[in-house]
N, C-alpha and C positions, 0 to 999 in steps of 0.2 A: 426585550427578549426577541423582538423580533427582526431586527437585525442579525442578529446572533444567529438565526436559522433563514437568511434570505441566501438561496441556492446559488444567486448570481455571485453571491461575495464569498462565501464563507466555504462551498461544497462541492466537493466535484462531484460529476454522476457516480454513482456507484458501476463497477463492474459486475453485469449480470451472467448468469448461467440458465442456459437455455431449457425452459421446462422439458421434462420428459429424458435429457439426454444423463447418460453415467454424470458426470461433474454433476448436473442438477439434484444426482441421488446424494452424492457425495454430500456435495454440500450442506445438504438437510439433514445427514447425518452427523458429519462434522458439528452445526448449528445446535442440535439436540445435544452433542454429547459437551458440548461447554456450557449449554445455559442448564444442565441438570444438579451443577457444581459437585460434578464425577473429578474424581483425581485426572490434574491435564494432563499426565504422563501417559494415562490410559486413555485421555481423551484423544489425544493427537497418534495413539498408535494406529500402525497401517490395519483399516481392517483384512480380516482374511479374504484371500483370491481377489483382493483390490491390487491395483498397479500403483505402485508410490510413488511415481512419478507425478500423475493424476492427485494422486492424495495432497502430498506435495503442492499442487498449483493451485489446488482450491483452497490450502490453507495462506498461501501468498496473496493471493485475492482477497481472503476473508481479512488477512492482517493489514492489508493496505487500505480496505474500504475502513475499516474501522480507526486505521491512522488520522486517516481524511475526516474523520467524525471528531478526534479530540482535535485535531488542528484547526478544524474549521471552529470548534469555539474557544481559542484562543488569538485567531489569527489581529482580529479588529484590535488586541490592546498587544501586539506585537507589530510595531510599525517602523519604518525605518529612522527614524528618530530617536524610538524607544529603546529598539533592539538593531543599531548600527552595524553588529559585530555577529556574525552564525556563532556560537561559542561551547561550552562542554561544559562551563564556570571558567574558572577565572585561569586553570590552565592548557585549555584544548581553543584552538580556533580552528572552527571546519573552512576551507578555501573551497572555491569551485573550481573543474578543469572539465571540461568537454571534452576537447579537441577538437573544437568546429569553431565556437564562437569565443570561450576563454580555453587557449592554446593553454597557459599555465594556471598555476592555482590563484584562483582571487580571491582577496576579501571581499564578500559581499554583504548587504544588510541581510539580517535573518528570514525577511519574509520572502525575500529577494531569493538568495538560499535557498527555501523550501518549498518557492514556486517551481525554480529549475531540477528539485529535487524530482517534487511530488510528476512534475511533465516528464522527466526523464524515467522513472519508475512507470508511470502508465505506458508509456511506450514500448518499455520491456514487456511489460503482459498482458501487452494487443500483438507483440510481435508474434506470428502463428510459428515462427520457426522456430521460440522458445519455450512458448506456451499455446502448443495447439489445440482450438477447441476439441479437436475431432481426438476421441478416448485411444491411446497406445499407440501416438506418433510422434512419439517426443524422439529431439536429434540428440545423438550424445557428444 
């Protein structure tokens, strides 16, 4: 088991939300109203005189930190050996394409995959110009 929870292998840091700021309320709002097992339909509605945008980005954080939690205990028995192919079952294959370093789609192995996924995603919501910490400066 304790492999399965060593940080360096398995976890990426989580994305935090700065105590004290709006997102930081959000979020604990957000947090309260999914672990109360409230209907999600009502859980994820925009509260009132919140900005949805905001709303919005802390529930992208919250889904991403917690993607990174099932994958990290999965990753050790998905290996490139095991899981040669990123797949969907037996009729989707996901290719990768950057446009930096795989110009077109490649096959790659699945961890392979889901390391360039999981870096590519954290990127997106460190980028301040998509996801700005600071509350109602989002670009459209």
């Amino acid at each position: 088991l304790k492999q399965v929870f060593n940080k360096d292998k398995t976890f990426r840091p989580k994305r935090k939300f700065e105590p004290g700021t709006q997102r930081f309320e959000l979020h604990k709002r957000a947090q309260a109203s999914l672990n109360s097992g409230v209907d999600l339909k009502a859980a994820v509605q925009l509260p009132s005189g919140e900005d949805q945008n905001d709303w919005v980005a802390v529930h992208v954080v919250d889904f991403f930190n917690r993607i990174n939690l099932i994958y990290g205990t999965i990753c050790e028995f998905c290996t490139e050996r095991t899981c040669p192919v990123m797949s969907g079952g037996p009729k989707y294959e996901y290719r990768w394409q950057d446009d930096l370093k795989y110009k077109k789609p490649t096959a790659l192995p699945a961890p392979q995959y889901m390391n360039l996924l999981m870096d590519w995603i954290e990127v997106q919501i460190n980028n301040e110009d998509i996801f700005p910490t600071s509350v109602g400066k989002c670009k459209e």
